[in-house]
N, C-alpha and C positions, 0 to 999 in steps of 0.2 A: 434483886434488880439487876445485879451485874451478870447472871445467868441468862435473866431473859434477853440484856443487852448483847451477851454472844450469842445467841442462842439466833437473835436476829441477825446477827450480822452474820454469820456461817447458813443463811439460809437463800434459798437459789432467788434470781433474780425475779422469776415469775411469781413465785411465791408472796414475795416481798409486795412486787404490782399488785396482786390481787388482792393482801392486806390491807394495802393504804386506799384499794377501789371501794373496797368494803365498807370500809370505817367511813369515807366519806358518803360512799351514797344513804348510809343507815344514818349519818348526823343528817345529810339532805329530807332526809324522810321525816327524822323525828321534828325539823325545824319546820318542813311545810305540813306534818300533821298539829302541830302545836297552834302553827298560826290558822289553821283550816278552822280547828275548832274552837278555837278564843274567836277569831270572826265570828263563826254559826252562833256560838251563848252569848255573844255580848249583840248578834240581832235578834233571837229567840228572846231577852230578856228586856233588849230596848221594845221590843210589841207588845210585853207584856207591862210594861210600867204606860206604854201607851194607852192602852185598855182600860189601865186603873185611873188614869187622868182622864177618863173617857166616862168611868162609870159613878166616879167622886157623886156628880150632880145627881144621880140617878141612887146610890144608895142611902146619902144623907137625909133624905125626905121619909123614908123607909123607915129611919132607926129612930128618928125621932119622933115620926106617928107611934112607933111601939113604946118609947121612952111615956107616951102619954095617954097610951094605953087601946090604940088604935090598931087595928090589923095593916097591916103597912104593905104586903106585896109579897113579890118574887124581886130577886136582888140578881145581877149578872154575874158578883162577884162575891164571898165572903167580906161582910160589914160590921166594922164594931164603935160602939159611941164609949165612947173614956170621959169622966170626968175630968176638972182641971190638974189635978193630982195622979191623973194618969190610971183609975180604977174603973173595972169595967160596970158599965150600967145595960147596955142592950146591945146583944147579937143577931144576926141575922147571919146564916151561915146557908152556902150554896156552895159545897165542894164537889168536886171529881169524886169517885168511887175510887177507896183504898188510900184515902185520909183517917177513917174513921172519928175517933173522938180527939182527933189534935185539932189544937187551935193555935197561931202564932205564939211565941212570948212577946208579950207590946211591953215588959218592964222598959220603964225610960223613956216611954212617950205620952208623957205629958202635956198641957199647954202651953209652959215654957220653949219644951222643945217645939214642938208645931210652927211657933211665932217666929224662931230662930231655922225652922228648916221646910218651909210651907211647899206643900206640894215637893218633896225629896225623896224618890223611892229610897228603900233602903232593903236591906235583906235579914232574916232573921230565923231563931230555930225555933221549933215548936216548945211547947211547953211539956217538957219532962221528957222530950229527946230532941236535942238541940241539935243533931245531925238530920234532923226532917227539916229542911229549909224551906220559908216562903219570902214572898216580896210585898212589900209593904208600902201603902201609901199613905201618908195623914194627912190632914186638911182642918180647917178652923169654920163647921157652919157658920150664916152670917146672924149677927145678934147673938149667938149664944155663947157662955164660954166654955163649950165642950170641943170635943177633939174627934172628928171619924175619921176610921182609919179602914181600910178598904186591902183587902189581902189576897194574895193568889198563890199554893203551892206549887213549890217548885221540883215538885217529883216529879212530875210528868219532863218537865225540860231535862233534870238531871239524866231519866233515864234515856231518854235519845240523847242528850250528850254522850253518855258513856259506850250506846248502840254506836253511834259514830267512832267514838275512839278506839273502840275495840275492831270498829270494821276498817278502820283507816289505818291501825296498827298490822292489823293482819292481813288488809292487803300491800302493804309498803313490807312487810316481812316477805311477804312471799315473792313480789317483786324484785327485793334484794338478792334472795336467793335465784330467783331466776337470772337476774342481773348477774350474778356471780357466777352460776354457771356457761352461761352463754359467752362470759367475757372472758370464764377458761379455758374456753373451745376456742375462741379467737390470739387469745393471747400467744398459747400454746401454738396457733396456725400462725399467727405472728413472729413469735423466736423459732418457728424450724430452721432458718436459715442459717442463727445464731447456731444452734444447734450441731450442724452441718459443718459449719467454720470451723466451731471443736472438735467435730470428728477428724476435719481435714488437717487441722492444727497437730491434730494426735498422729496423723500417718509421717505428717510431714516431720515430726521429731523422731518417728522410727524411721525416717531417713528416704520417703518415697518423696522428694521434689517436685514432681511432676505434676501434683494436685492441684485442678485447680477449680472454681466454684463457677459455674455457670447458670445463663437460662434465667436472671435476675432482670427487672427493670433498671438502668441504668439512672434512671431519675427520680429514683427511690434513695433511701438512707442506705438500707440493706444492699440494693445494687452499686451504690457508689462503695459503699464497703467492699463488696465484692470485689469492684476493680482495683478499689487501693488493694487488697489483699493479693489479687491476681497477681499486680504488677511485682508487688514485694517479691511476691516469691518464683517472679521471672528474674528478679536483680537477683537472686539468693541462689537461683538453680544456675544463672550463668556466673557469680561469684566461685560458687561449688566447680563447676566446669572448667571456666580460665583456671582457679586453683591445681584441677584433679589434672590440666595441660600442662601448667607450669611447672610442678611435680614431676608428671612426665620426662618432661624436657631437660628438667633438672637432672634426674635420672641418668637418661640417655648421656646428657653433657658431661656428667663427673666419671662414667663408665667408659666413654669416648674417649674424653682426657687423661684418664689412669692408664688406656688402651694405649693413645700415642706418647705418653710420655715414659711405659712402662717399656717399651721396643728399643729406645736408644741407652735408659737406663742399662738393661739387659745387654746389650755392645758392648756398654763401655766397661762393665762391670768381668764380661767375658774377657776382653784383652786384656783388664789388669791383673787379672785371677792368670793369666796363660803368660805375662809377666812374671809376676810375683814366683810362680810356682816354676821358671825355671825355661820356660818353654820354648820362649823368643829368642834364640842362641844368636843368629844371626845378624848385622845392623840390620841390613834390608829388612828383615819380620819382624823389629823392634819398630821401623822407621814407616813400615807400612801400618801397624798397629798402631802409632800413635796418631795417623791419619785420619785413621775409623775412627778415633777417640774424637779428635779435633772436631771432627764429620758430623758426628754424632750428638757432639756439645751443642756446635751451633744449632744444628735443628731444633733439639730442645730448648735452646734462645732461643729462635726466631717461634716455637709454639709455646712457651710462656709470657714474650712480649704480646704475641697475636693476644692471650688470653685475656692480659690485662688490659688492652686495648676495648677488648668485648665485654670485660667488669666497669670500664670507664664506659662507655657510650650509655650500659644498660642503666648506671645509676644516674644516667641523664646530667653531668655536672654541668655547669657551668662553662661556655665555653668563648675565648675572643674572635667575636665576627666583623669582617669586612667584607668590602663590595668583591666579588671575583667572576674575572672572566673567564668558563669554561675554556673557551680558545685556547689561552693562553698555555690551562694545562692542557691540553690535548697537543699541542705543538710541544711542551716539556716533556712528555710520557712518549711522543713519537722518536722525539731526538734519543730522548733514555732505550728507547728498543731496538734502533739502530745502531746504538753503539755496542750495545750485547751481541744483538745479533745481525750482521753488517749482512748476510745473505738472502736477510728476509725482507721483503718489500712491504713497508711501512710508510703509511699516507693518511693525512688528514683531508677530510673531501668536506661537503655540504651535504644539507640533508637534500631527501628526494631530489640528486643530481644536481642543486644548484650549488653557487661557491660557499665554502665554510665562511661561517658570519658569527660576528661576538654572542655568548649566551650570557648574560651576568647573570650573577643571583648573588644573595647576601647569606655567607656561613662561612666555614671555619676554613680555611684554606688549607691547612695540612692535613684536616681531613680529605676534602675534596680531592688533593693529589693523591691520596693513598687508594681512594676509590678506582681511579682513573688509570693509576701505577696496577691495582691486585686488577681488572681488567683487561688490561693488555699483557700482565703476564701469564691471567690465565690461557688467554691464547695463544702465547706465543710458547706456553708449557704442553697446551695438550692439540698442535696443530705439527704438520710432518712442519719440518726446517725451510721450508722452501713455499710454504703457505703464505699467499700475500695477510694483512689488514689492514681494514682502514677504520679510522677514528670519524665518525662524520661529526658536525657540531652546526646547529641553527635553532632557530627558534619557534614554535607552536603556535597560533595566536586560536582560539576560540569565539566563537559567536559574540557573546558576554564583554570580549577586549580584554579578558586577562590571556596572560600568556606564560607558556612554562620555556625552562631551560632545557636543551634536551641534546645526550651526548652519549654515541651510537659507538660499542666497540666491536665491528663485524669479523670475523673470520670465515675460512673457504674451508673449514676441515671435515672432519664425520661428523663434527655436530652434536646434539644431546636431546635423545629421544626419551618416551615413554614416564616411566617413573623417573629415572634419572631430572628430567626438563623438569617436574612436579618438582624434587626435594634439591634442588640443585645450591637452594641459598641456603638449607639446612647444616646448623653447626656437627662440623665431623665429616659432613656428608662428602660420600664420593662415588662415583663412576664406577669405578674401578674395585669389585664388591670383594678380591682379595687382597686390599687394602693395601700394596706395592707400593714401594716409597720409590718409585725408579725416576717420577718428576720430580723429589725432593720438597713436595707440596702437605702443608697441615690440616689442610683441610678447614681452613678457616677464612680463607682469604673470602670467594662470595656471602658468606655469612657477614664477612666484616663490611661489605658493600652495601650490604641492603640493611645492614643498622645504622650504618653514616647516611643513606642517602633518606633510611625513615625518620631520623634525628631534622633533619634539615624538610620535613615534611612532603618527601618528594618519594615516588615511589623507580622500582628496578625491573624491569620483564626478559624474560630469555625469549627469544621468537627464532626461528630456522630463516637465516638467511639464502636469498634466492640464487638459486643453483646449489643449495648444500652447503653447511655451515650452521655455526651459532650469531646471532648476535646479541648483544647486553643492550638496552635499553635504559637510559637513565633520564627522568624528568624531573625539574624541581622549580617550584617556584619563582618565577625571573621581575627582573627589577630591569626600570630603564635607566637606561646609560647613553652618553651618545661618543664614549673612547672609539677608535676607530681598529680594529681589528690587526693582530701584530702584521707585520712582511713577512715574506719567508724564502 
């Protein structure tokens, strides 16, 4: 039992369907031949008890002229007169061909019984082979106390019973069998798609993503499976994807970082080794050497804090937000640029030519300065000395009525073409493809802008300012305020 129980359950699902189709249409069959044929013999044998209630009046006049010794007739039916004691006195026999010399057993019907079962077919076997069946009726002539009993075999019905069972059985077998085959052709046309899924299932775990099932009715089981599976395995091929990017980038980022951090290490490690060993006799070459060191520290602070700067933003923490006026910084980051560089003409304007106007928005204030600050120092790092910019600051409004904050750092210099404009907010990334620290720049500062300003859900664009130049573009979602914009 516990064999066939695994035995079934390790077996394919088509398999299994066609099993349980099986079994039920063969019980449907044996149930509607069973009742087909208990219907057919129980009306084959109610016509025939009707016949014998029919021939009662017509045989008893028969048997009793012969009881008295009169030629009596022709009889419809086999006829027999019983004493009260139930033994036989006169037969009249009219059977079917292939009765031969059998007569009913009537043991047990007596006068007693007659009185207690008047007019009650019953059924009975012959005498000296009780598997030859007939139907029996008994009855009480009037005035007399004998008993006729009026009989009909029932071979003839049994064998068209059995004609029937046998043709109802083999045609319901063969039915089934058709039934089964036909329903393994569809079944089978039925799971191809299951089918198909496995197949696709199987490439997609040798690592082919791209499969995908089509050409399905959509308002089918199968075709709604199809698109949930579709879709899964568009989430799964673009999981795979952002992963196989992130990896990339990771890559790239640690090989960058090891790049620029491995250049000032290499400095500093030169001058102490040219120390150590003797070589800096002079103060001046001591006093210049420890310059390089100094030089060389700081920049590796300023590209360890950038980094951890870009560890914090990427893990999204938590951060304290208030209301902030772009303005506000854009007038701090112009004053901060003229004081560095007092030659360079630094101005906050409006946008499209009108006057500078408050931008709010709600986020992190010392990020947002830092944005604004690594902006105009980019410019003021890779434009000649004597390059004007300007900060413009105003606000967007949209069809809809929302509106964004938007905060413009334009420069007049060469500008930033081709690939360079593509990868410009990319970490490491630089211009300048033999990677010359003559700006004293880490290459992190626009990467560190377009993660603050994608934190605050706002996005960053490079566009070529008109007549030549860069400009930063920054827009972020704005909030209304009615503070009135600083003096200046």
């Amino acid at each position: 039992m516990q064999s066939l129980s695994s035995r079934w359950r390790s077996a394919s699902l088509r398999s299994q369907l066609m099993v349980l189709t099986g079994l039920l249409l063969a019980l449907s069959i044996l149930v509607t031949s069973f009742v087909a044929i208990s219907v057919l013999r129980n009306s084959l044998v109610d016509s025939i008890d009707a016949d014998l209630k029919d021939s009662v009046n017509t045989v008893s006049p028969v048997l009793v002229a012969e009881l008295q010794g009169e030629r009596g007739g022709q009889v419809p039916h086999a006829g027999y007169l019983l004493d009260a004691e139930g033994r036989l006195l006169v037969a009249a026999e009219n059977t079917p061909d292939g009765t031969g010399d059998l007569r009913p057993d009537l043991t047990g019907l007596d006068l007693e019984y007659v009185q207690e079962h008047p007019f009650e077919p019953s059924t009975v076997g012959s005498v000296g082979a009780p598997d030859r069946t007939w139907r029996v009726l008994v009855a009480k002539p009037q005035d007399l106390d004998l008993v006729v009993a009026v009989a009909e075999p029932l071979g003839p019905t049994n064998s068209m019973i059995s004609a029937v069972t046998l043709l109802t059985l083999s045609f319901g077998t063969a039915t089934l069998f058709a039934a089964l085959a036909v329903g393994w052709v569809l079944v089978t046309r039925a799971f191809a798609p299951l089918h198909q899924v496995e197949q696709t299932a199987a490439r997609i775990a040798e690592g082919d993503l791209s499969q995908r099932m089509e050409g399905y009715n959509p308002q089918t089981e199968i075709g709604q499976l199809s698109a949930s599976l579709n879709a899964m395995l568009g989430h799964i091929e673009d999981a795979f994807d952002a992963r196989t990017r992130s990896e990339g980038k990771l890559r790239r980022f640690v090989a960058d970082a090891s790049h620029e951090l491995r250049t000032p290490l290499v400095t500093i490690r030169g001058y102490s080794e040219l120390y150590r060993h003797g070589a800096l006799q002079d103060p001046e070459a001591v006093g210049n050497a420890m310059h390089r060191i100094e030089s060389e520290a700081k920049r590796m602070t300023q590209l360890v804090e950038d980094l951890l700067m870009l560890a914090r933003i990427d893990e999204r923490r938590p951060t304290e937000t208030v209301d902030v006026d772009l303005l506000h910084l854009a007038y701090d980051a112009a004053g901060d640029a003229r004081a560095s560089s007092p030659d360079r003409p630094v101005e906050v304007v409006g946008l499209h030519g009108a006057a500078p106007a408050s931008a709010w928005v709600h986020g992190d204030e010392s990020r947002l300065r830092q944005v604004v600050a690594n902006l105009v120092t980019n410019s003021l790092r890779y434009t000649p000395e004597t390059t004007p910019v300007e900060i413009a600051v105003g606000v967007e409004r949209s069809v809809d009525e929302t509106f964004n904050a938007v905060l413009q750092v334009r420069d007049h210099g060469p500008g930033i073409h081709g690939e360079d404009a593509e990868r410009v907010f990319e970490r490491f990334y630089r211009a300048d493809s033999s990677r010359t620290r003559e700006t004293g720049g880490t290459g992190l500062g626009l990467s560190i802008v377009a993660a603050i300003v994608q934190q605050h859900d706002g996005t960053v664009r490079l566009t070529e300012t008109e007549g030549g130049g860069a400009t930063m573009t920054v827009r972020i979602p704005g909030i209304l305020r009615e503070d009135d914009a600083p003096e200046v």
